[in-house]
Backbone as CSV, one residue per row, in Angstrom:
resi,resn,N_x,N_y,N_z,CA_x,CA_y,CA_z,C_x,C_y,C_z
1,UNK,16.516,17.189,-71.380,17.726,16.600,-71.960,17.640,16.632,-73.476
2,UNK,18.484,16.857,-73.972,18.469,17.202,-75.457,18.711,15.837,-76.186
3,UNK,18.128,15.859,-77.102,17.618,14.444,-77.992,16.178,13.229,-77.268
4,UNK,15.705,14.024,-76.238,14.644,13.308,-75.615,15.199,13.128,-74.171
5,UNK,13.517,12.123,-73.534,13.962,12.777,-71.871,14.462,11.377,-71.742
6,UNK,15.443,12.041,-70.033,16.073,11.036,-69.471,15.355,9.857,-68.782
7,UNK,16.404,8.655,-68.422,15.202,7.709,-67.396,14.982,8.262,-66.246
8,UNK,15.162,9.205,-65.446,14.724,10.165,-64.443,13.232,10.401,-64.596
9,UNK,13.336,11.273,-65.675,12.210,11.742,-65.751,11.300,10.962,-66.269
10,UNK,11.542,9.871,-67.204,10.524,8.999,-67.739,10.117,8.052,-66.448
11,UNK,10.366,7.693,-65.666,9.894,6.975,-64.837,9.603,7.741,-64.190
12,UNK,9.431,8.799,-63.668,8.626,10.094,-62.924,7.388,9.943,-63.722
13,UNK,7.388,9.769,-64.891,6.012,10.030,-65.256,5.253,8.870,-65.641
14,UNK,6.253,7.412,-65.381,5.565,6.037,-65.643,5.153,6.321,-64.175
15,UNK,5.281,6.768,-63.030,4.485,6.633,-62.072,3.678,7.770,-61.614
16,UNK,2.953,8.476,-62.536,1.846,9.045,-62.684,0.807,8.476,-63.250
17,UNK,1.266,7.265,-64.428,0.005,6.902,-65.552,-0.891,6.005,-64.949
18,UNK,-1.971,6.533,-65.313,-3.197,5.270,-64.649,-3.386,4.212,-64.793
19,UNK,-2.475,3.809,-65.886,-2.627,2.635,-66.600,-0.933,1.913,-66.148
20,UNK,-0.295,2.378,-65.226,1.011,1.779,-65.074,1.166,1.741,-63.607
21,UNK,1.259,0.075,-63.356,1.648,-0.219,-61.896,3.137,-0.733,-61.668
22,UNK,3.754,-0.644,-60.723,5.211,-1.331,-60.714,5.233,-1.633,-59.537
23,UNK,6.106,-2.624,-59.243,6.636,-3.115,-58.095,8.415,-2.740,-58.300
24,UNK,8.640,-2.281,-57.045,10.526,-2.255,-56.810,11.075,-2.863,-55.877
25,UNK,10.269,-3.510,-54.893,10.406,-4.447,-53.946,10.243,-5.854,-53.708
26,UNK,11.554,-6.600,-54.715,11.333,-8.356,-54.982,11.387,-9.005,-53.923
27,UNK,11.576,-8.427,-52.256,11.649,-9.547,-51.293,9.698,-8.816,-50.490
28,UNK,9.560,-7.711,-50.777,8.401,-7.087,-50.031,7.635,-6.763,-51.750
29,UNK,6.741,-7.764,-52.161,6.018,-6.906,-53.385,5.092,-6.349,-53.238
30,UNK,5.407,-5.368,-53.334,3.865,-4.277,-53.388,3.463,-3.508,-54.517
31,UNK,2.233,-3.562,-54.762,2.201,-2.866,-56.368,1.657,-1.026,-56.094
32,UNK,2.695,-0.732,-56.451,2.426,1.466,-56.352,1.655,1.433,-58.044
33,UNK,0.510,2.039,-57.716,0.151,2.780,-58.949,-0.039,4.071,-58.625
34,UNK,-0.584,4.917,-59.706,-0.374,6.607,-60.054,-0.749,6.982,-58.106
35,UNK,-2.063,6.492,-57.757,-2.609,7.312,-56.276,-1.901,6.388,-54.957
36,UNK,-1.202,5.611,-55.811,-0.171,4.649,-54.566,-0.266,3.076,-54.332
37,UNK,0.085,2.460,-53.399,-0.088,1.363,-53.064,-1.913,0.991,-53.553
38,UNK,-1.699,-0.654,-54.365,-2.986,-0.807,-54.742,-2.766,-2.192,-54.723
39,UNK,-4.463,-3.071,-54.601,-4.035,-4.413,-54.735,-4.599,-4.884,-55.930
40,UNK,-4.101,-6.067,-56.766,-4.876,-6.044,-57.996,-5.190,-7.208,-58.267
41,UNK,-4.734,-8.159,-57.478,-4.432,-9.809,-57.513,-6.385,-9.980,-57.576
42,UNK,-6.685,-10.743,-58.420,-7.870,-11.046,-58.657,-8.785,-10.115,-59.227
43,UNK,-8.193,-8.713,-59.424,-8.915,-7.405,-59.530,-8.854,-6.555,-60.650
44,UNK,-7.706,-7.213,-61.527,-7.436,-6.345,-62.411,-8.898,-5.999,-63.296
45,UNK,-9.761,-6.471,-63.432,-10.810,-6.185,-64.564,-11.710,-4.827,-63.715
46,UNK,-11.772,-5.641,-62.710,-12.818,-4.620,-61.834,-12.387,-3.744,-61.587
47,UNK,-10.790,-3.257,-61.127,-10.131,-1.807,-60.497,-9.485,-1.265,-61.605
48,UNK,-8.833,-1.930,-62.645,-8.540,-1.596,-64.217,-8.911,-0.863,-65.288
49,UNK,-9.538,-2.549,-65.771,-10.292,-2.077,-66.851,-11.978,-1.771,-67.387
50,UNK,-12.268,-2.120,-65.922,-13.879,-1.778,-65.368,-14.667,-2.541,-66.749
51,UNK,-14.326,-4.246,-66.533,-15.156,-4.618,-67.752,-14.779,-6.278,-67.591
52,UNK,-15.461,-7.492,-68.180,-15.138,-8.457,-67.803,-14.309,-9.104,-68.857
53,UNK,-13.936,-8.042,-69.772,-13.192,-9.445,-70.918,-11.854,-10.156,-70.635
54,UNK,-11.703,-11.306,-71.274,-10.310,-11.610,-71.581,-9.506,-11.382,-70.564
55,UNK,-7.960,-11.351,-70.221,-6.799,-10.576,-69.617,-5.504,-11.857,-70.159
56,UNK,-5.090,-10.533,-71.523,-4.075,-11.468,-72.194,-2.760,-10.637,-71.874
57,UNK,-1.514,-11.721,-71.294,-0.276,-10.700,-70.968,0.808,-11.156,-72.044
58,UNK,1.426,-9.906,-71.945,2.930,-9.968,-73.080,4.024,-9.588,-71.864
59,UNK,5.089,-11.103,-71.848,5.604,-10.872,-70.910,7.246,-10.732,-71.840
60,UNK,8.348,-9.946,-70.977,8.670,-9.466,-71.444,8.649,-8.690,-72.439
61,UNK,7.441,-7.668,-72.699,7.027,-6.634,-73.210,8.232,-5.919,-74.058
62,UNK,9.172,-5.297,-73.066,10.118,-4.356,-73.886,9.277,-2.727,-74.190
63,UNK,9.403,-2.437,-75.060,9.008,-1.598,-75.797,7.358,-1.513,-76.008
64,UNK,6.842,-2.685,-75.306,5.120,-2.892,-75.815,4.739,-2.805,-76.775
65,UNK,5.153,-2.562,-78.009,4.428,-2.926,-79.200,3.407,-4.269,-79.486
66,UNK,3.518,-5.553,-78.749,2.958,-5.909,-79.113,1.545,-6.035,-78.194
67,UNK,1.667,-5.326,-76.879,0.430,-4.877,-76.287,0.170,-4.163,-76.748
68,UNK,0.176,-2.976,-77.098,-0.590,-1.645,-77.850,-1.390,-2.219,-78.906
69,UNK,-0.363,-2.632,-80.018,-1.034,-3.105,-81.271,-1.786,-4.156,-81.345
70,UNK,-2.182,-5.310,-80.133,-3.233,-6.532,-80.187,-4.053,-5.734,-79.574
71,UNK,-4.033,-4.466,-78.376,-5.249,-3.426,-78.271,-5.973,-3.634,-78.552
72,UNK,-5.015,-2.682,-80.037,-5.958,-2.152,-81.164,-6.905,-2.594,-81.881
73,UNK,-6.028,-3.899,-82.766,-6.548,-5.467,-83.546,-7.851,-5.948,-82.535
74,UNK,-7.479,-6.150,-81.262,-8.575,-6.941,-80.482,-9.399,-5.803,-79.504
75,UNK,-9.747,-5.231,-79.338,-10.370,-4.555,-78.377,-11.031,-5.256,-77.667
76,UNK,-11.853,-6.365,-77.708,-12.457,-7.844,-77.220,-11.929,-8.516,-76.068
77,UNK,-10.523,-8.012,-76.268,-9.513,-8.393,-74.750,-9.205,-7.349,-74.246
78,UNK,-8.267,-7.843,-72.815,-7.718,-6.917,-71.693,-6.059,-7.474,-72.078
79,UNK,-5.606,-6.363,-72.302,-3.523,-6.679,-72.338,-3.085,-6.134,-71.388
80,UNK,-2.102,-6.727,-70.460,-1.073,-6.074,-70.041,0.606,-6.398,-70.404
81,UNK,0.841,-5.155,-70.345,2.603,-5.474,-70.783,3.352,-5.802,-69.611
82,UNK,4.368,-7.045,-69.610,5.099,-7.151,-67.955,6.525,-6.984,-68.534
83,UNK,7.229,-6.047,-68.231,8.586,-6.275,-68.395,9.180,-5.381,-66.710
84,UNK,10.583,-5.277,-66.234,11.495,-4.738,-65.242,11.829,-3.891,-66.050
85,UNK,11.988,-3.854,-66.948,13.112,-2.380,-67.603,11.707,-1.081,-67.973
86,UNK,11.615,-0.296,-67.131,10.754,0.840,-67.099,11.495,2.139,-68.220
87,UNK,12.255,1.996,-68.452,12.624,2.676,-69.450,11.908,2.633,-70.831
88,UNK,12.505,1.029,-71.033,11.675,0.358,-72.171,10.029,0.597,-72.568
89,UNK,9.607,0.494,-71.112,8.141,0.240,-71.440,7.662,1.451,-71.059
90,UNK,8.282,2.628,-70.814,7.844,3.735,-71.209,7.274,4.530,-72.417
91,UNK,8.023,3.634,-73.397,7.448,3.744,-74.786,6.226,3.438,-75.380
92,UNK,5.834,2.020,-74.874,4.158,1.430,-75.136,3.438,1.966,-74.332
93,UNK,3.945,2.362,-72.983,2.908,3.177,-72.176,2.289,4.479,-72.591
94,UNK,3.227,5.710,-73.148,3.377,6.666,-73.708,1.909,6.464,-75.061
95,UNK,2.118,5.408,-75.434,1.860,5.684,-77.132,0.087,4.971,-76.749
96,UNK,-0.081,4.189,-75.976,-1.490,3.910,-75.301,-1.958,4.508,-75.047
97,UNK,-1.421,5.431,-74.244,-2.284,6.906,-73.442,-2.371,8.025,-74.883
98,UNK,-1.433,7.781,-75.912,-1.704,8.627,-76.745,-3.060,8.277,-77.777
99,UNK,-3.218,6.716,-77.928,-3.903,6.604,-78.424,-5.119,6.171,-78.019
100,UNK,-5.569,6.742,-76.669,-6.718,6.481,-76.133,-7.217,5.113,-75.977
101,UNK,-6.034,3.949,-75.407,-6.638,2.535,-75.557,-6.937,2.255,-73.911
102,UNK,-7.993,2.305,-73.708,-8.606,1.841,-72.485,-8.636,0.276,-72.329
103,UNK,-7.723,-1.012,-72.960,-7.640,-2.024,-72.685,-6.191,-2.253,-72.557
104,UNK,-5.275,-1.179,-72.306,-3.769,-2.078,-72.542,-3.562,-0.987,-70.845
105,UNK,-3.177,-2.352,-70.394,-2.175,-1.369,-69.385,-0.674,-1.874,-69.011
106,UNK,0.118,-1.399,-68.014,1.561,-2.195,-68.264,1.578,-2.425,-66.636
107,UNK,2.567,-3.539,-66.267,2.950,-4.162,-65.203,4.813,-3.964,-65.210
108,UNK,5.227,-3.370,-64.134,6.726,-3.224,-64.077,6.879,-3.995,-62.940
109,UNK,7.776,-5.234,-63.379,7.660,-6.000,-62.114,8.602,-7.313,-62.431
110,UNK,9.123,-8.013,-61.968,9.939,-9.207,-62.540,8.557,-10.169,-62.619
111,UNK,8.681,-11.258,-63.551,8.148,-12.004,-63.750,7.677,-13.254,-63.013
112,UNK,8.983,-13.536,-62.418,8.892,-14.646,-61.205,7.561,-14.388,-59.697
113,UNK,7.171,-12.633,-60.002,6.228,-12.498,-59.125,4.950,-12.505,-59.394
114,UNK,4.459,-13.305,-60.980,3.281,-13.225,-61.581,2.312,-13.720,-60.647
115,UNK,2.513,-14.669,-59.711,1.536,-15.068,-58.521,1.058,-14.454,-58.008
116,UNK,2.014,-13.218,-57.383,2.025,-12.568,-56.315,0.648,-11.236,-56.868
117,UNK,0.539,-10.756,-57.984,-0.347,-9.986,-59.042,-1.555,-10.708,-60.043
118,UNK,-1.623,-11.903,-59.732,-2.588,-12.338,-60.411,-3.305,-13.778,-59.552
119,UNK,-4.692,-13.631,-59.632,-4.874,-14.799,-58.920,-5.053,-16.322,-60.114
120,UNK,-5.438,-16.977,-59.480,-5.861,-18.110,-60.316,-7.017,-17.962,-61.479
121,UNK,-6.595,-18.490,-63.069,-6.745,-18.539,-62.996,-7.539,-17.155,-63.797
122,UNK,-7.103,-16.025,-63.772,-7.184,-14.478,-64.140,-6.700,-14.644,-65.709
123,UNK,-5.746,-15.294,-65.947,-5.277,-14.586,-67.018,-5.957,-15.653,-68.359
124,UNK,-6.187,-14.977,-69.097,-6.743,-15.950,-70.357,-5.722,-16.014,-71.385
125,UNK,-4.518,-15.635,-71.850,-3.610,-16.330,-72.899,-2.491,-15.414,-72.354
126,UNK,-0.921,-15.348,-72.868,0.036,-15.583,-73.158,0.816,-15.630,-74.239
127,UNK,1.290,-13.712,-74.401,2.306,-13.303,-75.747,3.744,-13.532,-75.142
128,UNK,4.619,-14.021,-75.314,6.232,-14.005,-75.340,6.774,-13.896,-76.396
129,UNK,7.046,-12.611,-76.319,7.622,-12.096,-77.924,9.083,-11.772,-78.009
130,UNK,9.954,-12.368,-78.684,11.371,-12.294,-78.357,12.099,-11.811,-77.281
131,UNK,12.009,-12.599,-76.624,12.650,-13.038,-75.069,14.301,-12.977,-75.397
132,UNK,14.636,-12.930,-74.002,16.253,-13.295,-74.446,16.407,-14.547,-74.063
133,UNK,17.549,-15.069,-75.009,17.462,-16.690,-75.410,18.469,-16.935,-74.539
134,UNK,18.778,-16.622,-73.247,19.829,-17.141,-72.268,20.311,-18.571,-72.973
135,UNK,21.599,-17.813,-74.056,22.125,-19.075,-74.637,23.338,-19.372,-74.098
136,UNK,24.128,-18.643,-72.606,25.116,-19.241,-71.959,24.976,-20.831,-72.003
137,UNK,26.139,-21.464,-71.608,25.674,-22.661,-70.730,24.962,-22.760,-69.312
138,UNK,24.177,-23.555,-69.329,23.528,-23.377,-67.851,22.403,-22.758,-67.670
139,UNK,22.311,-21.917,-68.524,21.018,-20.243,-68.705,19.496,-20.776,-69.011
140,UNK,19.789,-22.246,-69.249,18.156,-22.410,-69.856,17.340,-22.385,-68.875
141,UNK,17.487,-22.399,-68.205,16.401,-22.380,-66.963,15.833,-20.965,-66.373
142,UNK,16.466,-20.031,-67.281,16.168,-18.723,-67.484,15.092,-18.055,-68.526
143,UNK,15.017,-19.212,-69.026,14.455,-18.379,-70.391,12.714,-18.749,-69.951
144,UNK,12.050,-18.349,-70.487,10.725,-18.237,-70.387,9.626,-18.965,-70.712
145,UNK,10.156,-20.201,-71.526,9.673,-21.275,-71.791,10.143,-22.628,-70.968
146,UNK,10.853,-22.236,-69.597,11.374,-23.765,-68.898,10.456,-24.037,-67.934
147,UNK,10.217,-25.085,-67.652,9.581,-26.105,-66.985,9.124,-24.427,-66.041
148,UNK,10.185,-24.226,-64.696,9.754,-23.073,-63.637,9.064,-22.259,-64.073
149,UNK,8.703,-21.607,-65.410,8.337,-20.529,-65.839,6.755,-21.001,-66.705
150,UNK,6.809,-22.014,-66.549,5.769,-22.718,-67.584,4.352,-23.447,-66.254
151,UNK,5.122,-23.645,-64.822,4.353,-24.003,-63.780,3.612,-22.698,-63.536
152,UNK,4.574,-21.391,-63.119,3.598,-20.131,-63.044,2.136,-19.839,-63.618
153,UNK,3.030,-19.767,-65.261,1.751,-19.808,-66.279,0.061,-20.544,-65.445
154,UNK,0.912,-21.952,-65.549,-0.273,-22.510,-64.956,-1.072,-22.043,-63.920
155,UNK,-0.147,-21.319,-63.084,-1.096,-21.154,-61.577,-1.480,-19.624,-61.620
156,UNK,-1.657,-18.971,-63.002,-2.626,-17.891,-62.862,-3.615,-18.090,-64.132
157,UNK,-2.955,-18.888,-65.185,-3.817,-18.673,-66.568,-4.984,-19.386,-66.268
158,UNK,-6.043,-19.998,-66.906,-7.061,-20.484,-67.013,-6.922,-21.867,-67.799
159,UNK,-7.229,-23.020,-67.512,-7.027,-23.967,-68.075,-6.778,-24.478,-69.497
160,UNK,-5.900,-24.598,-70.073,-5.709,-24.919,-71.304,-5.723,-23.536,-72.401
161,UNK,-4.887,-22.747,-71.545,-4.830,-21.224,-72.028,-3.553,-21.220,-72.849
162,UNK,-3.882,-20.408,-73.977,-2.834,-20.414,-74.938,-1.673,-19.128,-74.730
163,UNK,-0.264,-20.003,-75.121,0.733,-19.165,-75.015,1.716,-18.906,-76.525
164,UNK,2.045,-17.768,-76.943,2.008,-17.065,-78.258,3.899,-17.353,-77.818
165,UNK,4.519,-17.882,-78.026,6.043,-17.630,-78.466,6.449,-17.069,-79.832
166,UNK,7.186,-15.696,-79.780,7.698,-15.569,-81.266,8.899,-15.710,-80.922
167,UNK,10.112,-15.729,-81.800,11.397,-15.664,-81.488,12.236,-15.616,-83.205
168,UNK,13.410,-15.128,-82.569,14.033,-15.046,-83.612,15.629,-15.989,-83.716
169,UNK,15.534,-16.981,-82.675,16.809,-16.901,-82.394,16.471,-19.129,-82.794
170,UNK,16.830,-19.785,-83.765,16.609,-21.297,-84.141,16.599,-21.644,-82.351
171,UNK,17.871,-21.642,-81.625,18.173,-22.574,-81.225,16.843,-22.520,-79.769
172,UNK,16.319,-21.434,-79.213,15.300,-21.582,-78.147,14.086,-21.788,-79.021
173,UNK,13.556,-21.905,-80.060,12.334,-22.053,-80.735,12.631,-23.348,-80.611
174,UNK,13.523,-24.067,-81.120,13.742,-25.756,-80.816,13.579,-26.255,-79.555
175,UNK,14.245,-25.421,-78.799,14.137,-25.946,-77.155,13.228,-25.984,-76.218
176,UNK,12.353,-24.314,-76.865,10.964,-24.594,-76.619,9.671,-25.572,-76.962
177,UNK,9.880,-26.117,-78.677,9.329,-26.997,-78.812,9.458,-28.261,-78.154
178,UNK,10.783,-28.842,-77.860,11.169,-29.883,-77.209,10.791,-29.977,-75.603
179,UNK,10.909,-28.596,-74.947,10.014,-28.830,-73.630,8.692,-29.080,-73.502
180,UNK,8.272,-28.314,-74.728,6.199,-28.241,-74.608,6.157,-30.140,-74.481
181,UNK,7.270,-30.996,-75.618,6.454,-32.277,-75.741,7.284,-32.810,-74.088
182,UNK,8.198,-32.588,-73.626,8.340,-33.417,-72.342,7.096,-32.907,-71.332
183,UNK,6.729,-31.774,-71.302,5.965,-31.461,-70.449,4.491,-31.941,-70.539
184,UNK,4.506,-32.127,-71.955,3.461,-33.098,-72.269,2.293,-31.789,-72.880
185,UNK,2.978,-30.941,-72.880,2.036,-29.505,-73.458,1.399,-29.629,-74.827
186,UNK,0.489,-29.759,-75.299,-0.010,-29.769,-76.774,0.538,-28.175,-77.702
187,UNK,1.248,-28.801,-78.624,1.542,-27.836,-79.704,0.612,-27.906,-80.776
188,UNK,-0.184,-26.595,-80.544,-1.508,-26.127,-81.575,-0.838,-25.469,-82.923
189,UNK,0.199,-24.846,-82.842,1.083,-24.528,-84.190,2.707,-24.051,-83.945
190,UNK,2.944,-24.328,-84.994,4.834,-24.218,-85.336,4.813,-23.643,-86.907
191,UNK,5.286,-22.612,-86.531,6.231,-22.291,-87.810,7.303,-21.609,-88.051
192,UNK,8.265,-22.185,-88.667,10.032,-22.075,-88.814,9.973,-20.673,-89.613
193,UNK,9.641,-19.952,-90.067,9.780,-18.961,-91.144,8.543,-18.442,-91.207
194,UNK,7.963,-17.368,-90.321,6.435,-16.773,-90.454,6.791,-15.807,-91.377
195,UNK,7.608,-15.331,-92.200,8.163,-14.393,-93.410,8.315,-15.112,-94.774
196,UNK,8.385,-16.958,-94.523,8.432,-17.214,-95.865,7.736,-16.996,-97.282
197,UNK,6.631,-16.594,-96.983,5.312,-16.303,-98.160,5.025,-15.130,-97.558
198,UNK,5.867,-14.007,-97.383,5.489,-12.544,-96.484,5.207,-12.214,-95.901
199,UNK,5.609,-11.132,-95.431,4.964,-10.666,-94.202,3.107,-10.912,-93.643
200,UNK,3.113,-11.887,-92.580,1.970,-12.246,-92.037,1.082,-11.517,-91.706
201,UNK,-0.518,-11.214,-91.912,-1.396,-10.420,-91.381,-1.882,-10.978,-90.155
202,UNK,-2.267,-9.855,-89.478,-2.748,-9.871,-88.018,-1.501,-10.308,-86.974
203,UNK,-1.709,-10.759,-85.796,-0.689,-10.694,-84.818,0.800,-10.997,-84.893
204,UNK,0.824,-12.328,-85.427,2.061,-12.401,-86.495,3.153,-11.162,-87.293
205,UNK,2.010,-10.496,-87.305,2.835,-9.581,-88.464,3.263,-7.924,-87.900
206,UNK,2.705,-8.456,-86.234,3.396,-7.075,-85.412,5.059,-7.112,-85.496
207,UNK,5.694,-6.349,-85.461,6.679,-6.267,-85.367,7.429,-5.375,-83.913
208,UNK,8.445,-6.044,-83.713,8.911,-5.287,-82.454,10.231,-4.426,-82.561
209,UNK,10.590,-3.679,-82.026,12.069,-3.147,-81.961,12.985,-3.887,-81.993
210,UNK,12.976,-4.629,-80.997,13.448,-5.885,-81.229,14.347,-7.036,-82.136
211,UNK,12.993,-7.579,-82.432,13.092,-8.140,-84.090,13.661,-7.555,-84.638
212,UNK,13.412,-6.112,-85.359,14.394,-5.047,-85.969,15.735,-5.278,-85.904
213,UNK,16.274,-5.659,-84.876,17.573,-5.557,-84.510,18.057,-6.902,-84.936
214,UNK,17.901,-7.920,-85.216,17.828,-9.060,-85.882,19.248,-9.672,-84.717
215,UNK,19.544,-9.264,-83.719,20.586,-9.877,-83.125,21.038,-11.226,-83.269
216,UNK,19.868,-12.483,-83.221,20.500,-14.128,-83.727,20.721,-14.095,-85.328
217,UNK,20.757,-12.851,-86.176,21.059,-13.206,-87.541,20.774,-14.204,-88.100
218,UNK,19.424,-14.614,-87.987,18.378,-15.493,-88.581,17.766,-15.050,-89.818
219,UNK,17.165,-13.369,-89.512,16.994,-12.913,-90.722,15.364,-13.385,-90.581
220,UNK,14.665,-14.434,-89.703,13.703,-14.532,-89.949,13.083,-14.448,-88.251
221,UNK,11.643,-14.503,-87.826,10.990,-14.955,-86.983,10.411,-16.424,-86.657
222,UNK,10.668,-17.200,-85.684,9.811,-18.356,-85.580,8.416,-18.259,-84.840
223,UNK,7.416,-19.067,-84.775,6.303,-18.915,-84.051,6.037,-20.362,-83.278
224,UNK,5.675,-20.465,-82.271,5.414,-21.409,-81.739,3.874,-21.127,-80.668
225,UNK,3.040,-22.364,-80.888,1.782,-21.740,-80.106,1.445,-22.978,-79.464
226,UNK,1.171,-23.160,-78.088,1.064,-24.166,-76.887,-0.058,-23.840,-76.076
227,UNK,-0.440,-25.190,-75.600,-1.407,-25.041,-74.490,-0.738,-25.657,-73.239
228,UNK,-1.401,-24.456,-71.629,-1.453,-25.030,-70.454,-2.102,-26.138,-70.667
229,UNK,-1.976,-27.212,-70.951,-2.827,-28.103,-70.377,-3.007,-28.929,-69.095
């Protein structure tokens, strides 16, 4: 296809990569990787990444930039990217395998099935990097910081495991802060403007496609950082 390939073919070849599992079946989940049906729930280090570190996920991934690039920064950990849109994350997949990172791999799969792929318990922290801010009425219970989405966390991360919110949008950075304290979650850091004194070094200062697109016309990023407790 002229100007680059189609989603046909890019997902033809997200299900070749060794490093990319998906599920397409939300009432039957089964995870297909490159040689087929595989199980990974408790396994990812051992059938993966053949190593015991870490296993930090970026959920709603997108584009994976910010799995690729904490890789890189951390090699010390295990990343996986989780997003449904295989299009998207054809891109971080692509650019991993290009750059020879034997710690990032990606998960295509809705989120609500993080149980079903991880056991207890497995995962050691938690990137959510501009999510969509389901700012309908009614929608909050969608977004990725509500109570339902924050119990999951619990029942695969590791106790008092840290979760990375960036966002760009005031009004869910508020709403997220305001759930962490009903839930009784300890907030380890907040900050309204991670651009005010410049662009931030190290994880902070990844940038996503995303962001780029500045859609809440904020103009800035917020950060918010919480514990399972």
């Amino acid at each position: 296809m002229a100007g680059g390939k189609g989603k046909l073919e890019k997902f033809a070849e997200l299900g070749q990569m060794p490093h990319v599992f998906q599920n397409f079946d939300y009432k039957q989940p089964q995870l297909l990787g490159a040689n087929g049906p595989v199980e990974l729930k408790g396994k990812w280090n051992e059938l993966v990444f053949k190593n015991g570190k870490p296993i930090v996920l970026e959920l709603a991934c997108g584009r994976g930039e910010y799995s690729v690039s904490l890789g890189q920064q951390f090699p010390e950990n295990n990343y996986i990217g989780i997003d449904i849109k295989g299009n998207r994350m054809y891109t971080g997949a692509m650019h991993a395998l290009e750059l020879g990172l034997t710690n990032v791999a990606f998960l295509r799969t809705r989120i609500e099935l993080l149980e079903r792929f991880f056991a207890p318990e497995e995962v050691g922290a938690i990137w959510i990097t501009f999510p969509d801010p389901h700012l309908k009425k009614g929608a909050e219970k969608n977004r990725l910081t509500a109570p339902k989405f924050i119990e999951l966390y619990r029942n695969v991360a590791k106790h008092a495991a840290i979760v990375h919110h960036k966002t760009d949008d005031p009004i869910l950075h508020e709403w997220s802060a305001e759930t962490c304290a009903q839930l009784g979650l300890p907030i380890l850091e907040r900050n309204d403007d991670i651009y005010k004194n410049g662009r931030p070094e190290g994880p902070l200062g990844i940038k996503t496609y995303y962001e780029g697109l500045n859609i809440s016309g904020s103009n800035t990023a917020m950060y918010l950082q919480f514990a399972l407790h």
